[in-house]
N, C-alpha and C positions, 0 to 999 in steps of 0.2 A: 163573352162572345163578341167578335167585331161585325158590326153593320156593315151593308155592301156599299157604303160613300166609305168608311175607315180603311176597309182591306183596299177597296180603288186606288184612294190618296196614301196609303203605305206602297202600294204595286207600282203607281208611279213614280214614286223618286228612285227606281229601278231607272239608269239610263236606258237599258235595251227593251223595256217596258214600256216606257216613256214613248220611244223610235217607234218602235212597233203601232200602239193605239192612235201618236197622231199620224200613221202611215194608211190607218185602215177608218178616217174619219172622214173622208167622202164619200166610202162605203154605208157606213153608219147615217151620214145626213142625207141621203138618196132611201136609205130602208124608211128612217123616220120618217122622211115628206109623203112615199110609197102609205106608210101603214097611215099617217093621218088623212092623206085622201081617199083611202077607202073607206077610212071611219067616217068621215066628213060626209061623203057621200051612202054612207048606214046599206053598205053593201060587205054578203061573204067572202070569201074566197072563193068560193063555189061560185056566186054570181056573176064576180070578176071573171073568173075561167068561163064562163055559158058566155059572158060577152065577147070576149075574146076568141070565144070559137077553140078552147081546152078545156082539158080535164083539169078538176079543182088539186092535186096531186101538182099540177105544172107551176100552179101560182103557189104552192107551199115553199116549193125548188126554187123558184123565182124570188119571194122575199126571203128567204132563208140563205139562199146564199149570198146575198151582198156581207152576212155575218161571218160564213165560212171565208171568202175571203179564194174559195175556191173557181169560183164561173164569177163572169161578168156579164151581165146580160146584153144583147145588140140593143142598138138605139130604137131597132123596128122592135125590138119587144118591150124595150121601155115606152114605145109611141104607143103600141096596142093598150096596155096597164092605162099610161095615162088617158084614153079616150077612154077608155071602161068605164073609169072611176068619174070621167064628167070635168076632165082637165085637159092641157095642151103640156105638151114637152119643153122642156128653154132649157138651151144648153151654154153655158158660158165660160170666157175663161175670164177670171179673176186676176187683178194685181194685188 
């Protein structure tokens, strides 16, 4: 049986594999920074939504889909997330 690091690094030397995951990796480092400030801050999804002023159902949608790759969330609900969580937003463009 292959580990999920071996099937990764076989799926990647797929060129349109390849395209694809580094297409959807600021998606991915935006969920990660998202799930480790709410852990940092030892809060649920539930309590993130009561702060925010939603239902725990809207924060599921919210960090789940930066995965699907379907919704992008606005900058005001990425701003709501991060006050919740006891953070500030920074948006930048990179070279």
């Amino acid at each position: 049986m292959m580990s999920h690091s071996q099937l990764k690094e076989k799926a990647l030397k797929n060129k349109a594999v390849k395209e694809e995951y580094d297409a959807l990796k600021p998606e991915f480092d935006l969920l990660r920074e998202m799930l480790k400030a709410r852990t940092d801050a030892g809060l649920s999804q539930a309590e993130v939504a009561e702060r925010m002023g939603t239902k725990p159902p809207a924060i599921t949608r919210l960090e789940s889909s930066l995965t699907s790759g379907r919704h992008s969330p606005s900058i005001a609900t990425l701003k709501k997330y991060a006050d919740a969580v006891g953070c500030h937003l920074e948006i930048k463009f990179v070279h």
